[in-house]
C-alpha positions in Angstrom: 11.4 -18.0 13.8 7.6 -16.8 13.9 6.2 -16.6 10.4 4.4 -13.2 10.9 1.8 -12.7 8.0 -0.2 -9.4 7.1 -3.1 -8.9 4.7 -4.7 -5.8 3.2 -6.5 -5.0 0.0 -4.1 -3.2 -2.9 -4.3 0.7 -2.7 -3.0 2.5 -5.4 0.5 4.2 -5.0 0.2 4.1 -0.8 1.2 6.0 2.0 4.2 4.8 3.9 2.5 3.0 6.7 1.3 0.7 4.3 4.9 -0.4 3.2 5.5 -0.2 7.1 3.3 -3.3 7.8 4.9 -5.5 4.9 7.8 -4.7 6.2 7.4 -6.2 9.2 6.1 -9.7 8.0 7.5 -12.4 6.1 4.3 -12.3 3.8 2.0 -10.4 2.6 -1.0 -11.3 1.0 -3.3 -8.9 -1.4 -6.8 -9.4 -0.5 -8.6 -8.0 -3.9 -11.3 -10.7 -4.0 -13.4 -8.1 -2.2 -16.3 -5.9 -2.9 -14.6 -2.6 -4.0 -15.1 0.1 -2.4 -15.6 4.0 -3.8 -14.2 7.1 -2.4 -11.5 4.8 -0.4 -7.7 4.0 -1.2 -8.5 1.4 -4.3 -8.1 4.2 -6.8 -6.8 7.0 -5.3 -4.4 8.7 -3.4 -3.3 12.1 -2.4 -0.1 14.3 -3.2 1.5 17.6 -2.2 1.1 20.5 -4.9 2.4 24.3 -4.2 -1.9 25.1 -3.8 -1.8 22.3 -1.1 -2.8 18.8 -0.9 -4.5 17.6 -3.6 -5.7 13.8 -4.7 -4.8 11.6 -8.2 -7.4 9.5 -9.1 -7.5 6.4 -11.6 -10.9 6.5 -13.3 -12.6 3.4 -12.4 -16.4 4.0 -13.4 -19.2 3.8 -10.9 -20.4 0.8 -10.3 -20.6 -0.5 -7.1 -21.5 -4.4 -7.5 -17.7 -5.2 -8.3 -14.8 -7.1 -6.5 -11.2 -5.0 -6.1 -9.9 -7.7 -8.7 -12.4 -7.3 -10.8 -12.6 -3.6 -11.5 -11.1 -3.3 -15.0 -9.1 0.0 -16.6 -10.7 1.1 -19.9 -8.3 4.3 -20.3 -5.2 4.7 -20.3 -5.2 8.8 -20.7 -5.0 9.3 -17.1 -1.7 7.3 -16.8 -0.2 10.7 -18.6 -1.6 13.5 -16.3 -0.7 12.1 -12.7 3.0 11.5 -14.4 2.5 15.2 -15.5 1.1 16.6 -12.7 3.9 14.4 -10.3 6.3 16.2 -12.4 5.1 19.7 -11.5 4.4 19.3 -7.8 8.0 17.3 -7.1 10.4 18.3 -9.4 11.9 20.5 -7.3 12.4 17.7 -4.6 16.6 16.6 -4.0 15.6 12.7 -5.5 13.0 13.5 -8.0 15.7 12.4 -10.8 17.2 9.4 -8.9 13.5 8.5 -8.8 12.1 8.7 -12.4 13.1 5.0 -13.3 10.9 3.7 -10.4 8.2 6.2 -11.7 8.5 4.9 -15.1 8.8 1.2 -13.4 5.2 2.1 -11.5 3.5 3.6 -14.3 4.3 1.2 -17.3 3.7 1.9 -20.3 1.5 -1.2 -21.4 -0.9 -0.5 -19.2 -2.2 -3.3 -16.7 -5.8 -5.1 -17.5 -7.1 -4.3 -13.8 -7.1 -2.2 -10.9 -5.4 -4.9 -9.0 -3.1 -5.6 -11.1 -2.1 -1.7 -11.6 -1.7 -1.5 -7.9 0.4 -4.9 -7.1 3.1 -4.2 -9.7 3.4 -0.4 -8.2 3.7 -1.9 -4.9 5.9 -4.7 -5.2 7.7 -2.2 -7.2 8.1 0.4 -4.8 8.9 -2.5 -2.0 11.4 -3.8 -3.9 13.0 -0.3 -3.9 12.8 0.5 -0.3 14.9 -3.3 0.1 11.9 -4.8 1.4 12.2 -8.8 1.5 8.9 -10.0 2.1 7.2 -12.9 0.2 3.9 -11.5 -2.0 0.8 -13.5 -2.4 -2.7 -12.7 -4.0 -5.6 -14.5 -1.9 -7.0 -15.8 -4.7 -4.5 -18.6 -5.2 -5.8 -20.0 -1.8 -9.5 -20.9 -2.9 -10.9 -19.2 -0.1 -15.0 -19.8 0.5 -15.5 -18.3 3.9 -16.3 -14.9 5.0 -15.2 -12.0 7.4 -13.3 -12.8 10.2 -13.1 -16.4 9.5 -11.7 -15.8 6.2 -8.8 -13.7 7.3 -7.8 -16.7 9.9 -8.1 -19.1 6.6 -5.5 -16.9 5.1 -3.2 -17.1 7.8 -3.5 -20.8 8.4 -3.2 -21.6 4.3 0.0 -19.3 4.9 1.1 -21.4 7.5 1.1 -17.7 10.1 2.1 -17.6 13.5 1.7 -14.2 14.1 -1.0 -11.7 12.3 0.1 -7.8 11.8 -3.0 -5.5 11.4 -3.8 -1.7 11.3 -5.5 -0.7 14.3 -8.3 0.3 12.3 -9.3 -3.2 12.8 -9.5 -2.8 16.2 -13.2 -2.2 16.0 -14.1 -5.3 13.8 -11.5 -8.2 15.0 -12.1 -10.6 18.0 -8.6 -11.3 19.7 -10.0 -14.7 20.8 -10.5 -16.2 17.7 -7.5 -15.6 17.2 -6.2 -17.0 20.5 -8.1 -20.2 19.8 -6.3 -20.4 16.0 -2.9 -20.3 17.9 -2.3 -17.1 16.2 -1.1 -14.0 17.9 -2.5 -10.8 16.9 -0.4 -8.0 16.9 -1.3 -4.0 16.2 0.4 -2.0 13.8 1.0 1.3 15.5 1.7 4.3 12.7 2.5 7.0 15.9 6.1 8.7 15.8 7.0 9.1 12.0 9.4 11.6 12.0 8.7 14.6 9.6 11.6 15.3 6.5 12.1 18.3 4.4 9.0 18.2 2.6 8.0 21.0 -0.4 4.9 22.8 0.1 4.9 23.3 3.8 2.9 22.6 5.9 4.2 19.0 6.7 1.8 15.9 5.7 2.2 12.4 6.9 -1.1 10.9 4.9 0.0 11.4 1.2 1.6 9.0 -1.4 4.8 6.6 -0.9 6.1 8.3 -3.5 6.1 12.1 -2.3 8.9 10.4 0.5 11.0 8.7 -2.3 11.4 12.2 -3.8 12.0 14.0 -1.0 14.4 11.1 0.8 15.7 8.7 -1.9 17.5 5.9 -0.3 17.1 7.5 3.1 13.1 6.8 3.0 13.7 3.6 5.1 15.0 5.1 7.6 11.5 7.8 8.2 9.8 4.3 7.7 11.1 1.8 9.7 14.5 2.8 10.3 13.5 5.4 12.7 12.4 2.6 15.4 15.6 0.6 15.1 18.1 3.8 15.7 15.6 5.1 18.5 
């Protein structure tokens, strides 16, 4: 079979399309050997409250001149309010309790060094939940000196990739023929035709947390995922 590969830089607690794409490959690698970048998905992500949608936010400092991997946490008093204010704006929701292990599995309690490695544990965590099987790599265990687009077809060769699963954000950066020429075959990630659940605090919002569809779904989130497509 095709060894399909996908790559994307760690966001903390994502929104379901990201656990989407690693579904569909048979690796994934974390690309945090990258300039960091402020007022994006690194640190932050969004949740539903009863005032409307609101974001969480991992203190991370300010400077700018730092690689994802590199951006260290020096407080750990944050770690308390998002569990505190998860509580309020979910506890209503009919798997909030089923949940609270994998909450307390996300948010450990000896807190991790780096952003990075914050947002890797939560996500392998959370992938592991959903049944997920694919293989997780870091791309700094493939001593990687290129740049750009070249880089991203080194990770796929190193990985040994047939195929290359991307958001179509990328659309307006990637050249399908290098990708041709690499023997590779590029395929877009569509996140069109999620089907909405009961969610609390209405109106319904695709573009928030991972986590506010584990409360709301349980061990039916697969199926607003992925699961949908397979059925249809």
């Amino acid at each position: 079979m095709p060894k399909r590969v996908a790559i994307l830089q760690s966001n903390y607690i994502p929104w379901k399309g990201y656990f989407d794409i690693i579904h569909d490959v048979d690796e994934f690698v974390f690309h945090d050997d990258l300039q960091y970048t402020k007022q994006d998905w690194r640190n932050r992500n969004r949740i539903k409250t009863p005032r409307g949608v609101t974001w969480l936010t991992i203190p991370v400092g300010s400077d700018e001149h730092r690689r994802i991997c590199d951006v260290e946490l020096s407080s750990s008093s944050w770690r308390s309010d998002h569990l505190r204010r998860l509580e309020l704006s979910y506890r209503d929701a009919p798997f909030f309790e089923e949940c609270r292990p994998l909450l307390h599995t996300v948010y450990p309690r000896e807190q991790p060094r780096t952003l990075s490695e914050l947002n890797q544990h939560a996500i392998r965590a959370i992938a592991t939940f959903l049944g997920i099987r694919a293989l997780f790599r870091d791309s700094r265990e493939l001593d990687l000196h290129s740049h750009k687009q070249d880089r991203v077809i080194d990770i796929l060769r190193r990985t040994g990739a047939d195929a290359y699963v991307s958001g179509p954000a990328a659309k307006s950066y990637l050249d399908p023929r290098r990708f041709d020429e690499a023997g590779i075959e590029l395929l877009w990630k569509s996140y069109a035709g999620y089907p909405e659940y009961a969610q609390l605090h209405p109106p319904f919002v695709h573009e928030v947390t991972i986590l506010d569809l584990l409360f709301h779904t349980g061990p039916h989130a697969p199926r607003f995922i992925w699961g949908w497509r397979e059925n249809g």
